[in-house]
N, C-alpha and C positions, 0 to 999 in steps of 0.2 A: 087913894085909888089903888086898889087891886093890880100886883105885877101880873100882866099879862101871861096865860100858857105861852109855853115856847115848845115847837116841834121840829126835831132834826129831821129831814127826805134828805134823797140819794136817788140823782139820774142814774136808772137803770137803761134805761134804749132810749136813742136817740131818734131827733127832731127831724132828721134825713128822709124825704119824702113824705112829712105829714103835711098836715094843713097848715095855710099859714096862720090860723088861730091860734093853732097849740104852739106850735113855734114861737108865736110872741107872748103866750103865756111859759112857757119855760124863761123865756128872758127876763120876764116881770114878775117871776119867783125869784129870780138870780141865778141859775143856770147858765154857768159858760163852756162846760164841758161836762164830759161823758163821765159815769162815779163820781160827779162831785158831789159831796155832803153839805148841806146848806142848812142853817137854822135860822126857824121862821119863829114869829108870834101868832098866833093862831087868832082872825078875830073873821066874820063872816065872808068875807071880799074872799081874804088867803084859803080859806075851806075850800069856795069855791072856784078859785083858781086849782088848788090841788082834784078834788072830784074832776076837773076837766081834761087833766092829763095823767090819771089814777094809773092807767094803764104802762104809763113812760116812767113812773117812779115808785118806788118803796119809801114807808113807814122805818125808820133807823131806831130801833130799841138801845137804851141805855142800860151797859154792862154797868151794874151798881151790886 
């Protein structure tokens, strides 16, 4: 089996005042705090968890 893509986000603005949807999908990315960098595996669930909260985080490029 094929190693999974893997993709690094970064909480950029926080969950303070949003819904409580997005709030518990920031949780169940791994989100415990504000800039933290987190690396995910990328499979359709995680996409779209990330597309739901597009707005509260960034895409983290690898300096290579």
């Amino acid at each position: 089996m094929p190693a999974m893509k893997k993709l690094k986000i970064r909480q950029v603005k926080s969950g303070i005042g949003r819904p409580e949807r997005q709030k518990r999908t920031l949780e169940a990315l791994g989100f415990k705090r504000l800039n933290q960098t987190i690396e995910v595996e990328v499979s359709p669930q995680v996409q779209g968890m990330i597309d739901a909260v597009q707005h509260l985080i960034e895409i983290v490029e690898d300096k290579k």
